[in-house]
C-alpha positions in Angstrom: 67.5 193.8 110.3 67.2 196.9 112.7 66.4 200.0 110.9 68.5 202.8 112.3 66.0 205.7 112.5 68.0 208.2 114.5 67.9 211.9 113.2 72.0 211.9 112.3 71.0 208.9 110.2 68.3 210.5 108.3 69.7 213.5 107.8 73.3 211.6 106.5 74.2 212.2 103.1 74.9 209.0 102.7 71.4 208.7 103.2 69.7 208.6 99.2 66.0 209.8 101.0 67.9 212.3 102.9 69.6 213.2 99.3 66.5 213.5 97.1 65.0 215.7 99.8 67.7 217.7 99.5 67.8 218.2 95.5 63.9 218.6 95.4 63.3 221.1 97.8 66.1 222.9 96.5 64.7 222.7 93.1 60.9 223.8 94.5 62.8 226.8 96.5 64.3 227.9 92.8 60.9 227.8 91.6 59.2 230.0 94.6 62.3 232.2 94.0 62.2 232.2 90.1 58.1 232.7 90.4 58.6 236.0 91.8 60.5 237.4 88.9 57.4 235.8 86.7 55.6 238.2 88.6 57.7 241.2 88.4 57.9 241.0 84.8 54.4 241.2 84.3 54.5 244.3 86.4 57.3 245.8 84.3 55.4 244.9 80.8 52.7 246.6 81.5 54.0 249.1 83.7 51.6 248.5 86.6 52.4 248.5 89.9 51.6 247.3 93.2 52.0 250.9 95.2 52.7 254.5 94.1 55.9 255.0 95.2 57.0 252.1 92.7 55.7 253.7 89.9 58.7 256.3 89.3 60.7 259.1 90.6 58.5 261.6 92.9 59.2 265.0 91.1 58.2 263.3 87.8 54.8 261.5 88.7 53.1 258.6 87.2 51.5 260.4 84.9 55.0 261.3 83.0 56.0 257.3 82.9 53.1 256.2 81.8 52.8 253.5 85.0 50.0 252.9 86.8 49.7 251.4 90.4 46.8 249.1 91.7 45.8 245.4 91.6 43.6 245.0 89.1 45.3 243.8 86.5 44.2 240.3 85.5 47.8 238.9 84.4 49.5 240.0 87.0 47.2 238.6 89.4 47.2 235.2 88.1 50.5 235.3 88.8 50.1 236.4 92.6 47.9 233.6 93.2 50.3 231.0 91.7 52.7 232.3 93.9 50.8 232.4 96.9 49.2 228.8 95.7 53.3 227.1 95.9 53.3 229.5 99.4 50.6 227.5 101.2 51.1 224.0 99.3 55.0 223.8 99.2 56.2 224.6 102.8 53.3 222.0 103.6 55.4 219.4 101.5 58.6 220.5 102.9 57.1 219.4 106.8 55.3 216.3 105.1 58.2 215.3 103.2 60.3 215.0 106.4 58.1 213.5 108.2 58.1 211.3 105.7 61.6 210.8 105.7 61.7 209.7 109.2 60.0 206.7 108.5 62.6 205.2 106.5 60.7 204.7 103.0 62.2 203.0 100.3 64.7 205.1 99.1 63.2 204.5 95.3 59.3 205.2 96.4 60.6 208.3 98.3 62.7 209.9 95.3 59.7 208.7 92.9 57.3 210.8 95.2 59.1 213.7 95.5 60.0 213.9 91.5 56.4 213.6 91.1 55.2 216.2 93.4 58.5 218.7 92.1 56.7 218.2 88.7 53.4 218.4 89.2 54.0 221.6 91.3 55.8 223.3 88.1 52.9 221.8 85.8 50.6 223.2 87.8 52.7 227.1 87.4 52.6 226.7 83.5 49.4 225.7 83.0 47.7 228.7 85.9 50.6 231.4 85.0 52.7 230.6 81.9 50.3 229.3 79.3 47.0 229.5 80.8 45.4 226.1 80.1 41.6 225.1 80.8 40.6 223.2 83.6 41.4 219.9 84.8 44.5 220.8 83.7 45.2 223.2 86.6 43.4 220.8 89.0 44.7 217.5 88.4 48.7 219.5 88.6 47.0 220.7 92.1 45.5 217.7 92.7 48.3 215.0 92.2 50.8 217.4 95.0 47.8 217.2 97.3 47.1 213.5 97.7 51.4 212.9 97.4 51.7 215.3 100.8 48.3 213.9 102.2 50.2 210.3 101.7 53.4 211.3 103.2 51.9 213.3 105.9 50.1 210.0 106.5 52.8 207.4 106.6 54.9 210.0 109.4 51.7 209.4 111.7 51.5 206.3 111.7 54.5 204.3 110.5 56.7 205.1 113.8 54.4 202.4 115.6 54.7 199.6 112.8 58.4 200.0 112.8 59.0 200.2 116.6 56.8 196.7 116.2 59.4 195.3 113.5 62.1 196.3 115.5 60.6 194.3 118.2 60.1 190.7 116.4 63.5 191.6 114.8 64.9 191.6 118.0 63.0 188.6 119.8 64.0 186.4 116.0 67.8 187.5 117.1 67.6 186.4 120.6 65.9 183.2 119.5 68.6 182.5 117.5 70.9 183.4 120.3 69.3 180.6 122.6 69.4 178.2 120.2 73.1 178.9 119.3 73.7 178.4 123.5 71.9 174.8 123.8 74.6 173.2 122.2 74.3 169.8 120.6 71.6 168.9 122.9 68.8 170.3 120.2 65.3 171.6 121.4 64.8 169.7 124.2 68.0 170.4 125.4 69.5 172.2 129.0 69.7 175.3 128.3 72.5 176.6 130.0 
């Protein structure tokens, strides 16, 4: 059977892949999004900001709100660099995943790989930002996201060659059949026509 691998077919919403693409990234946009108000909390709690200007009205002065402004804090910097961690490892996933996606996976293996990397990539906020847990706990959440983009990446590089070669043999089986359906009665040995 011919896989249809044009881009109006993978990016059908008929298409499940195409679906669970879809739902996860929107989910792991939601978290970037929601990440940033992690971080702005922080800021607010302990009333320390990232430039002067943010630290209350001019004519009153930090000095009169009690907020400071600088980068020093450790809390809020945790939460930077989780932020900036999902920065440089989701949009990665988001190319790797539809690369991916081109190659026609299974549609379960597909969903199963992008549930796992959605969840490992939230693990891997709680345990660095939410509820700082010791290590491996933040590697292994890094980890597992890596080698699931790594794979994916991967399979778009070289899986366009293996299924241009099954398309191929699926084609040459059909027109076998086909020349076997046109010698008649006559069976292999027969005039073909």
């Amino acid at each position: 059977m011919a896989v249809d691998s044009s881009i109006t077919s993978i990016m059908d919403l008929n298409n499940p892949v195409f679906r669970a693409y879809l739902f996860y990234s929107s989910v792991l946009v939601l978290k970037v999004l929601l990440r940033v108000d992690l971080i702005g909390r922080q800021r607010f709690k302990k009333r320390i900001f990232i430039s002067p200007e943010d630290t209350g009205p001019e004519d009153t002065g930090p000095e009169d709100t009690g907020a400071k402004w600088g980068k020093e804090d450790p809390d809020i910097e945790r939460c930077r660099r989780a932020h900036l961690n999902d920065l440089e490892n989701i949009l990665i996933f988001f190319v790797a995943a539809w690369v991916f996606m081109c190659t026609n996976p299974e549609p379960w293996f597909a969903h199963a790989l992008f549930l796992t990397y959605t969840v490992s990539r939230i693990a891997h906020t709680v345990v660095y930002a939410v509820v700082v847990v010791p290590q491996p706990a933040l590697a292994i959440a890094w980890f597992v996201g890596w080698v699931i983009t790594i794979y994916m990446a991967a399979q778009g590089g070289g899986g366009e060659e293996e299924r241009r070669e099954e398309e191929e043999e699926e084609e040459e089986e059909r027109r076998r059949r086909r020349r076997e359906g046109e010698g008649g009665g006559e069976g292999r040995g027969g005039i073909q026509n």
